[in-house]
C-alpha positions in Angstrom: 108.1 92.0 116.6 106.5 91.3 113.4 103.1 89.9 113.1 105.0 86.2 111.1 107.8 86.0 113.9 108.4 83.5 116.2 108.4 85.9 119.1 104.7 87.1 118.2 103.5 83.6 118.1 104.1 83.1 121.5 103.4 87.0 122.9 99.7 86.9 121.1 97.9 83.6 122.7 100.0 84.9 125.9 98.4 88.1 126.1 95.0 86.6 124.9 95.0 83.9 127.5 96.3 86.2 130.1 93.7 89.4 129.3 90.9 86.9 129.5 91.8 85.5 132.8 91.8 89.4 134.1 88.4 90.3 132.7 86.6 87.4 134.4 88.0 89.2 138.1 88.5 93.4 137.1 87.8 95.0 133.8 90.2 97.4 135.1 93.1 94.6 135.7 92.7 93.7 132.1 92.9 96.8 130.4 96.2 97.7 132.6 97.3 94.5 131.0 96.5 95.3 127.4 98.2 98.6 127.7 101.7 97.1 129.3 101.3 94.8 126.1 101.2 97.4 123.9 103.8 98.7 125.2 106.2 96.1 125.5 105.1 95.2 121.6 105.9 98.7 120.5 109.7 99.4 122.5 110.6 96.0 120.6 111.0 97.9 117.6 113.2 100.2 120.2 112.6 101.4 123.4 113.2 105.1 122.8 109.9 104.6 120.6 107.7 103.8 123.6 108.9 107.2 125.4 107.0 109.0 121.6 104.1 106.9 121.8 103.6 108.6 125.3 104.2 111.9 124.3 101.6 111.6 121.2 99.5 110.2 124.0 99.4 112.8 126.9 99.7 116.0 124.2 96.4 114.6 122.4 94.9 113.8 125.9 95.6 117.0 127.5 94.1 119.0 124.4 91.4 116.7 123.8 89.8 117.6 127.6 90.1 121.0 126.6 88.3 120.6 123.1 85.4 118.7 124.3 85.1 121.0 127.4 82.7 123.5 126.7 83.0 125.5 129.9 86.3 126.3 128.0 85.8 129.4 126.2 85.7 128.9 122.2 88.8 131.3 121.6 90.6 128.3 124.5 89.1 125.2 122.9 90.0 126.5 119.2 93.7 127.0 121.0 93.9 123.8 122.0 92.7 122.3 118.6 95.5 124.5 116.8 97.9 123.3 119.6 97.2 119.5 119.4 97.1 119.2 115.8 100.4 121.6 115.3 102.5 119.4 117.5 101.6 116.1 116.2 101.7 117.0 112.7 104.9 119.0 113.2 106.4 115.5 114.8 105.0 113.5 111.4 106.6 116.5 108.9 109.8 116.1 111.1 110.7 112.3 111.1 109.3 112.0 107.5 111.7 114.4 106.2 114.3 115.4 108.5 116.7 113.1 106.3 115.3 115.4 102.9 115.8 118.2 104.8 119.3 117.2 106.3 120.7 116.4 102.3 118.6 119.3 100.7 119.8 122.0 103.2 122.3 121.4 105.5 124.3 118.8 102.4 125.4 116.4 105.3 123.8 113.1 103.9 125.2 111.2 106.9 122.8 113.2 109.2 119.7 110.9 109.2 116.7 109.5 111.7 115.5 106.5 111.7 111.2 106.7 111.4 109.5 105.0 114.3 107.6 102.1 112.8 103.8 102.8 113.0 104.1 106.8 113.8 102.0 108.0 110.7 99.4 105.6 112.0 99.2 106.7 115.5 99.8 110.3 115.3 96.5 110.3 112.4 94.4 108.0 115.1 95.2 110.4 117.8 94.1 113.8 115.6 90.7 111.7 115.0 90.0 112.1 118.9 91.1 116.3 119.4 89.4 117.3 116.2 86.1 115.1 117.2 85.9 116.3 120.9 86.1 119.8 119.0 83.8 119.1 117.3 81.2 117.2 119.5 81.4 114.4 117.7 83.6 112.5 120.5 82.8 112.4 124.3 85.7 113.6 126.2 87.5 110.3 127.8 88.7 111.6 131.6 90.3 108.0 131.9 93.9 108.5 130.7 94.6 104.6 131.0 91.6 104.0 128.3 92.7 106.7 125.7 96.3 105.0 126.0 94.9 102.0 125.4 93.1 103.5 121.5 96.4 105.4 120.7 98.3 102.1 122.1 96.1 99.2 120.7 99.0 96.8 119.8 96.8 94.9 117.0 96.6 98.3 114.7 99.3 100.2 116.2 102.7 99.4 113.8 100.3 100.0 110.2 96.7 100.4 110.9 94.1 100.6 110.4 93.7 104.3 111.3 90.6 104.3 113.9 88.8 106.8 114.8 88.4 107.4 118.2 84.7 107.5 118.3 84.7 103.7 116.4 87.4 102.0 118.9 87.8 104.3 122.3 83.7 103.3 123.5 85.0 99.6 122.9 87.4 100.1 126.0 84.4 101.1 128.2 82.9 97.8 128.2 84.5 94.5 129.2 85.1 91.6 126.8 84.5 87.9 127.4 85.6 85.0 125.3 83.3 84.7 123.1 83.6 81.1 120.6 81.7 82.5 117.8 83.9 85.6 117.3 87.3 84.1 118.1 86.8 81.5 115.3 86.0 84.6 112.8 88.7 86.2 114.4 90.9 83.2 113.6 90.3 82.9 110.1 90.5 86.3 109.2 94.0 85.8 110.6 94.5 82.6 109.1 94.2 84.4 105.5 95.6 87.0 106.4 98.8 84.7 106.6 98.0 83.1 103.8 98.6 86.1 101.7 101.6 87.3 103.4 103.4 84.0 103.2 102.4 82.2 100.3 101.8 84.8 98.0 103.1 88.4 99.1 106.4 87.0 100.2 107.2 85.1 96.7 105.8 88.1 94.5 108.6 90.1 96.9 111.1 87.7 95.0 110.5 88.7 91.4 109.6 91.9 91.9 112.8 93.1 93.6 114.9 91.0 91.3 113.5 93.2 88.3 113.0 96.6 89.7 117.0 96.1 91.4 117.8 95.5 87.7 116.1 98.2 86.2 118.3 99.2 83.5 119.5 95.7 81.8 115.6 94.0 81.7 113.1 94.1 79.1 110.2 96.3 78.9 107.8 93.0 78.9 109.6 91.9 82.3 109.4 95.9 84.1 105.4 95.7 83.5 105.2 92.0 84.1 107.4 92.9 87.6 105.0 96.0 88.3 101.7 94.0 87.6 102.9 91.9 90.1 103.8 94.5 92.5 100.1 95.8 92.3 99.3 91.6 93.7 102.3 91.9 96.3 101.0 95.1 98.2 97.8 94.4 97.8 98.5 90.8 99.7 101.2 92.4 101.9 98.8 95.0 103.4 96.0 93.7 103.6 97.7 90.8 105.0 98.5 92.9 108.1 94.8 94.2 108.1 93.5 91.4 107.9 95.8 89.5 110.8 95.1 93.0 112.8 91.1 93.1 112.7 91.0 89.5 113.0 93.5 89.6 116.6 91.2 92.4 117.2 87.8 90.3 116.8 89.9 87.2 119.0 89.8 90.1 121.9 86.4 91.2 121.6 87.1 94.4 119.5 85.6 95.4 116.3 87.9 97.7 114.2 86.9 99.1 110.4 87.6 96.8 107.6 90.8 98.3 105.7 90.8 96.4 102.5 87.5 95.6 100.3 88.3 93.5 97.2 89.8 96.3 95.4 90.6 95.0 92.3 86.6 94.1 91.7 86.3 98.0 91.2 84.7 99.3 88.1 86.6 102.8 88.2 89.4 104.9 89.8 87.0 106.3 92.2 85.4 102.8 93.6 88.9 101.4 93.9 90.3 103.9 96.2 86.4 103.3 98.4 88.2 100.5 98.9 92.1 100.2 99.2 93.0 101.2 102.7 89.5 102.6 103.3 90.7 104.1 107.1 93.6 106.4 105.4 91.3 107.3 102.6 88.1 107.8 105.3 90.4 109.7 107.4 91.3 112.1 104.6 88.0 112.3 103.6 86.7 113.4 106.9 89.2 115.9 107.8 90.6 117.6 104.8 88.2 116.7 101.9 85.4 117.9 103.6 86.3 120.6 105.6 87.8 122.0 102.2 84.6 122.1 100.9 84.5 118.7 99.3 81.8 118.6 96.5 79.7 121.9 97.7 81.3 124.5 96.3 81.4 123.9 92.6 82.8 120.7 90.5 86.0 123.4 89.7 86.3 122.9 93.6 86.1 119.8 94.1 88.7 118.6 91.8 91.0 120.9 93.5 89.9 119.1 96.8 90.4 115.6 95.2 94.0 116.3 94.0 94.8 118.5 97.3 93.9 114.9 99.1 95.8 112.8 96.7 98.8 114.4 96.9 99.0 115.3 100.7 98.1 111.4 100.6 101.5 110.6 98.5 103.7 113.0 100.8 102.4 111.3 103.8 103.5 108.1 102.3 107.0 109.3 101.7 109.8 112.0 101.2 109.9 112.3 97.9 109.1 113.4 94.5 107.9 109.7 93.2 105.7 109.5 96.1 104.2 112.8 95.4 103.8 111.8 91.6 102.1 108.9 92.3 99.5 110.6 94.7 99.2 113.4 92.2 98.7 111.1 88.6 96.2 108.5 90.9 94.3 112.2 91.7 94.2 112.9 88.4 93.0 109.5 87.1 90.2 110.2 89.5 89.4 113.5 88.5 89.2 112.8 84.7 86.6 109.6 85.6 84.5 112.2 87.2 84.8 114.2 84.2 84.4 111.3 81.8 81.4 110.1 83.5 78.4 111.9 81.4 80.2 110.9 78.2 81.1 107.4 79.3 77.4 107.3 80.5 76.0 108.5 76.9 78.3 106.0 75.4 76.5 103.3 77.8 73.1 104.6 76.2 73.7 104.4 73.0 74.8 100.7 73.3 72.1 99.1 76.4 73.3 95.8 77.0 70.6 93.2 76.2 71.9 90.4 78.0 73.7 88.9 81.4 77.0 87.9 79.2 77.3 91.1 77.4 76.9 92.8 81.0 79.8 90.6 82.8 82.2 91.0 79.8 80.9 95.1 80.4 82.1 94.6 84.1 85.0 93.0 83.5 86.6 95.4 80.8 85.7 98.3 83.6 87.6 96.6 86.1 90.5 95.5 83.8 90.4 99.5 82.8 90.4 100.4 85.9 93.5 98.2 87.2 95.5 99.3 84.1 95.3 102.8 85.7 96.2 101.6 89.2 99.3 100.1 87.6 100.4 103.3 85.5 100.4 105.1 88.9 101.9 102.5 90.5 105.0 102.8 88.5 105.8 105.6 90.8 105.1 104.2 94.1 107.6 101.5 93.8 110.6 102.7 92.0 113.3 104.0 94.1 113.2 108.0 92.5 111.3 109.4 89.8 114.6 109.1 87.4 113.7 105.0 88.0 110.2 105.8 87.3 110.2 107.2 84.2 112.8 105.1 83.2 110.5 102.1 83.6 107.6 103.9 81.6 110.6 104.2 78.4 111.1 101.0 78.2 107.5 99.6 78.7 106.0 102.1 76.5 109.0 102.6 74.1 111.4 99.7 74.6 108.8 96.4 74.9 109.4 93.8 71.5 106.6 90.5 70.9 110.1 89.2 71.2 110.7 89.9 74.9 107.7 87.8 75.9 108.7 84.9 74.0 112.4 85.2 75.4 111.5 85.2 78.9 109.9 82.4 80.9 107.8 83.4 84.5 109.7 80.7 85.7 112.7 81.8 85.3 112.2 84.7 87.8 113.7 83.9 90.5 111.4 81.2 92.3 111.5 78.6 89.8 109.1 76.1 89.0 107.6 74.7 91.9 107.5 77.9 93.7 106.1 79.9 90.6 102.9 77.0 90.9 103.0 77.2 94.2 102.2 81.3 94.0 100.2 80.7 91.3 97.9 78.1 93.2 97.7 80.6 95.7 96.5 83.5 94.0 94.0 81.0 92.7 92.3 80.3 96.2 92.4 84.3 96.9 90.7 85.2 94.4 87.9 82.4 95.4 88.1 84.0 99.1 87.6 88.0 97.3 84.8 86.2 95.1 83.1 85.4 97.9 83.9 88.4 99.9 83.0 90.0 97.7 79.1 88.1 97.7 78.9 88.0 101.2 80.6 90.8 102.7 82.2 88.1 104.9 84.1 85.5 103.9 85.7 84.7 107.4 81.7 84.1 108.6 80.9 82.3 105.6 83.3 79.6 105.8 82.9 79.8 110.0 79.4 78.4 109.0 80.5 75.6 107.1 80.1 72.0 107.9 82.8 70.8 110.3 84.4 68.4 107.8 84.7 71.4 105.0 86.2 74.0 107.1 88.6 71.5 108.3 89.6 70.6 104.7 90.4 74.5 104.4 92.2 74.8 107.4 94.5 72.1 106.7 94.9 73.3 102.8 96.1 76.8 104.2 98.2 75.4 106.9 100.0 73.3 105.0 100.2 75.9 101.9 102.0 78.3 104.8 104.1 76.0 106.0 105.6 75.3 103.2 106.2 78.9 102.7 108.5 78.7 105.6 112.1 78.0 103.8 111.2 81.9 102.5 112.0 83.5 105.6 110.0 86.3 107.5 109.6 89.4 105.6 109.2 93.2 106.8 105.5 94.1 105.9 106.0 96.8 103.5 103.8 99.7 105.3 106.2 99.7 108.0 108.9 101.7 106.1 105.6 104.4 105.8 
């Protein structure tokens, strides 16, 4: 049941309405009603899945009240944090590359699983709550329906973002009333979040799979001009679904991390990835950069640490070698702008800027640097094999003519005309929402604050905008296939 289908429009304001009406007579009532919701959302992608999700959920439950128990001897606890961790893992490694392993090994290609949507989501949420009561960090939750409910949570559950249990389980200790303020915060944030799924994410999708499917009969020109706009299209796609999920999530009363934060304002490799899907990034930050060693043991150390974290980031995103590249070359962008930094800094001495214009156009050559290394990577994240991959970087680095970009017209990509403005106009008003995001550190309370007759004029702007995205059709968000 995806978040832009017809069948979600009318389970969400059911299960809002419904979970309201429950609170005002039994906390209790409602949060057995949440968790049948989440259910029932999750066995639409197939009911075998629901039967996993419980099994994630009772194996992390049952180790977690030994973890946090500390009338447990440690040689116990430590057992049960091996145990916990080994099993879920184990169940990640196993549907992520069964189908590797069933072609590389047994050479029956035909032998293949299909991956249960959201499982690298869940199974990293549920780790956050064995290793914390291990490490004291997270009280041990006795009540089995309330941990169900933080594995379970249907608004993050199919792609994020990846909570930690001490963040979201508390939440389910308290009961939520409808409250106007939030819902209408809650509201926008899904309102954009739409936005960029339907009018922008959804047409990119267009001209970007026309080119990459065509790989070897386009330009050089059209292969970065497709990959430029791939960079756009996840961006909008997944933080789309972030934004639709913390803003459901505000509607109900919850409060879940912020996965997204403007990430093409950043001025380097390193404050980009502080903000593209901060909870995967936070997660590995928390529980293999630092325990590692993370920066304390010697710079040698922690580059090993970075690129350890980058590439385990690339195999949990797929099977296979391209995925692993990308992690790996985004690692070592990072890595060499830590390196850089004293130079670049010396550099910055030697030339102080005087004035505000010279330091925007500063700023802005930083963040254009900066994307031009999130695109190189890129290359490997959306081709279909590294043989794809590299065949793309020939024929941007190698093959690109002046001529190509003359020859070929953006409109003539698959959309056409009114579409291409259409996108185009779009992009426009995100980057106006990022700009002041980016000011505020709230654009959804910004504009809530706005007079009446404003807000209404930006309601009806991005309504309209979306519905005449509808003749596109509903699209997969793309962090489902990870």
């Amino acid at each position: 049941m995806l978040f832009n289908s017809i069948g979600f429009a009318i389970f969400c304001p059911l299960v809002i309405i419904i979970y309201f009406a429950l609170e005002e007579k039994s906390h209790r009532a409602a949060l057995i009603w949440l968790l049948i919701a989440d259910y029932f959302y999750y066995m639409c992608a197939g009911a075998a899945f629901g039967a996993l999700l419980f099994g994630v959920t009772f194996v992390t439950y049952l180790c977690g009240r030994v973890c946090g128990n500390i009338s447990f001897s440690r040689g116990w606890r430590h057992l049960a944090l091996i145990a916990g961790c080994t099993v879920n893992v184990s169940l990640l490694v196993f549907f992520k590359y069964f189908n590797l392993f069933s072609e590389m090994i047994l050479k029956d290609p035909a032998l293949k699983i299909i991956l249960p949507v959201g499982v690298s989501f869940y199974v990293f949420s549920s780790l956050t709550y064995v290793i914390d009561t291990y490490r004291g960090e997270q009280k041990v939750q006795k009540d089995f329906i309330k941990y169900a409910l933080f594995v379970s949570f249907f608004p993050t559950l199919l792609a994020g973002p990846i909570e930690r249990s001490v963040n979201l389980l508390p939440q389910f200790d308290r009961p939520h009333r409808f409250d106007y303020g939030k819902a209408k915060r809650g509201l926008i944030k899904m309102a954009v979040g739409y936005f960029m799924k339907l009018v922008i994410a959804q047409r990119l999708a267009i001209t970007v799979d026309l080119i990459y499917g065509n790989v070897d009969d386009v330009s050089g020109f059209l292969l970065l001009l497709a990959t430029v706009f791939y960079a756009f299209q996840i961006y909008c796609d997944f933080a789309s679904y972030s934004s639709i999920a913390s803003g459901l999530a505000t509607v109900l009363g919850f409060e879940v991390i912020e996965n997204f934060r403007q990430p093409f304002f950043a001025k380097s490799c390193s404050d980009l990835w502080r903000r593209w899907h901060i909870s995967l990034n936070n997660w590995f930050i928390n529980y293999v950069y630092i325990p590692l060693g993370g920066s304390r043991k010697g710079r040698v150390r922690k580059y090993l640490n970075v690129m350890a974290v980058f590439t385990l980031s690339g195999m949990w995103h797929g099977a296979a070698l391209h995925y692993v590249l990308w992690g790996m070359l985004s690692g070592l962008f990072q890595v060499t702008g830590d390196m850089t930094k004293g130079i670049r800094q010396k550099i910055s001495d030697a030339f102080p800027v005087h004035n505000k214009n010279t330091a925007v156009l500063h700023r802005c050559f930083q963040v254009f640097l900066t994307f031009v290394f999130f695109v190189i990577a890129l290359v490997f994240f959306r081709a279909d094999s590294t043989r794809q991959a590299f065949t793309v970087f020939g024929k941007i680095f190698a093959g690109m003519h002046l001529s190509d970009i003359a020859a070929n017209s953006i409109f003539d990509l698959g959309l056409g005309t009114f579409n291409m403005l259409y996108l185009l106009a779009g992009m426009v008003l995100l980057v106006i929402y990022d700009v002041i995001n980016e000011k505020t550190g709230d654009a959804a309370g910004f504009i809530s604050k706005r007079p009446t007759y404003l807000r209404w004029c930006i309601y009806y702007v991005m309504i309209l905008m979306m519905l005449g995205s509808a003749a596109i059709g509903a699209k997969q968000f793309i962090y489902f296939d990870f």
